[in-house]
N, C-alpha and C positions, 0 to 999 in steps of 0.2 A: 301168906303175907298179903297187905293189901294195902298200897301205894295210890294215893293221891293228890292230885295235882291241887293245894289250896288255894294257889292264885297260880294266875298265869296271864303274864302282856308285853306285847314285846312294842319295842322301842328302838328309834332312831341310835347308829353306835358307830363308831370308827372303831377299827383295830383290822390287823393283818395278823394272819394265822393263816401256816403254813405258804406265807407265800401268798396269798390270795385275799384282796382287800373285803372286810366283812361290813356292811354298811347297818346291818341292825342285829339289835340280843332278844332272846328269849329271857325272860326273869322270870322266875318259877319259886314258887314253898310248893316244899313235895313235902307230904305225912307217909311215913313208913309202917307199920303196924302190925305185931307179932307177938304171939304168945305171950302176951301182957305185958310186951313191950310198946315204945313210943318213940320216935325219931323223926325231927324235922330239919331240912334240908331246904339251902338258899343255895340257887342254881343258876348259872350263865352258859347261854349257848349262843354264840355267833356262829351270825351264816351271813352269806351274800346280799340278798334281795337287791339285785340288780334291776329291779322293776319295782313300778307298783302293788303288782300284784303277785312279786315271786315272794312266796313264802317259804320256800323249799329250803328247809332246816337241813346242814348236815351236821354230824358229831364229834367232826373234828376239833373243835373248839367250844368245846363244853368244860367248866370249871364250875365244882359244888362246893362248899363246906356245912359241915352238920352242926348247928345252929341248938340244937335242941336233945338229947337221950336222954328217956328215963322210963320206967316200970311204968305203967298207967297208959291212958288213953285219950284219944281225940279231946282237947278243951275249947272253948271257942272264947274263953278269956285267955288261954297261951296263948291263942294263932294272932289273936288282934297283938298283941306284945310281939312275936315276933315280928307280923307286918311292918310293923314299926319299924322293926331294925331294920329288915329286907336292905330297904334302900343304901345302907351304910356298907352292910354284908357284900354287897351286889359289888359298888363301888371298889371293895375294897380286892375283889374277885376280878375285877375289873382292871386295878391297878397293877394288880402281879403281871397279866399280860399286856401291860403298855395299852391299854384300850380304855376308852370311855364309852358311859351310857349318858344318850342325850335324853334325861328325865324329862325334858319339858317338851317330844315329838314323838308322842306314843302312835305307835303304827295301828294299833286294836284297841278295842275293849279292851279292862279288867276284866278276867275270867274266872268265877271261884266254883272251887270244889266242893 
């Protein structure tokens, strides 16, 4: 199998999971890839960054859904299509747990795979 990370940038976020206030998200399209199959996934990970510089991701609060399955492989006119969505995806991943992504106080780069 071979997974990766198509974009990846994390951004300013409120939410509390487990108890523990998370001030930014990880937003991620992960590409999945197997025996001529295809799967892409829109990902949320909150974690703390109690600092500037703490990036220390944990997994406790990570919410995916799969955006994408089918026969075939890597396209780079799908991935720009779902980029698109991402944002909606994200939000709406977002929503289930009472959290927001502040879109407009990105912590990094865009990172693509």
């Amino acid at each position: 199998m071979a997974t990766i990370n198509v974009y990846e940038q994390y951004f300013r976020a409120d939410c509390i999971a487990n108890g523990v206030q998370r001030n930014a998200v990880s937003v991620l399209l992960i590409s999945d890839s197997e025996c001529g199959n295809i799967r892409y996934e829109v990902a949320v990970n909150f974690f703390p960054h109690n600092a500037p510089d703490d990036f220390a991701i944990s997994y406790d609060a990570y919410h995916s859904r799969v955006v994408y399955e089918a026969s075939g492989r890597r396209s780079k006119k799908r991935e720009k299509e779902l980029l698109e969505l991402l944002p909606s995806v994200a939000d709406e991943l977002a929503d289930e747990v009472q959290a927001t992504i502040l879109w407009d106080q990105p912590l990094i780069e865009a990172r693509r795979g």
